[in-house]
C-alpha positions, 0 to 999 in steps of 0.5 A: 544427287547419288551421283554428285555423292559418288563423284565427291567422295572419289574427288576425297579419297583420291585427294587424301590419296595424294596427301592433300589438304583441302586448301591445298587442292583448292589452290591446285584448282583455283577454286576456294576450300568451300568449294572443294568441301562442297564437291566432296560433299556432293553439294555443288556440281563443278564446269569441264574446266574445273572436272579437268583441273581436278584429274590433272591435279589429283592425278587420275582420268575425268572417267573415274571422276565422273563414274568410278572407273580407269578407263585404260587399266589400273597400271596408268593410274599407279603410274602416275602416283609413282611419277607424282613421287619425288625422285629422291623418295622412289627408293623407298616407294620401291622397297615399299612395292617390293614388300608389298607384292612378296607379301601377297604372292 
């Protein structure tokens, strides 16, 4: 049961990540907004097909769904982020970036 806890709360993070509502990831799944709330909640386990909607839906490897962890690097994952960006809204992600790693270093 810890497990479907874990797994339903990156399934949340990662869709508040992505700035989605739950019905609008239900309508990215094909699955109702119960069904989201429930797997969020680590209520429901969900088939291959539905694990695999949800990381292209959400933008982010079945791995770290399943067991909290990016399997190649976080590179591929923030890669996938800015390529989820609208083009005309880069420009503004950049100038974030920028900030973000001058105030940093």
């Amino acid at each position: 049961m810890e497990n479907m806890l874990q797994i339903g709360s990156r399934i949340k993070k990662q869709r508040l990540l992505m700035g989605y509502t739950r019905e609008r990831l239900a309508e990215l799944i094909n699955v109702t907004p119960r069904f989201c709330y429930d797997l969020e909640l680590g209520l429901k386990g969900m088939s291959l097909d539905t694990l695999c909607r949800l990381s292209d839906a959400l933008k982010v490897s079945t791995d770290y769904l399943l067991f909290g962890s990016q399997n190649d690097s976080d590179v591929d994952h923030l890669l996938s982020l800015i390529l989820s960006c609208p083009s005309e809204k880069r420009q503004h992600l950049d100038s974030i970036i920028c900030s973000f790693v001058q105030a940093v270093s």
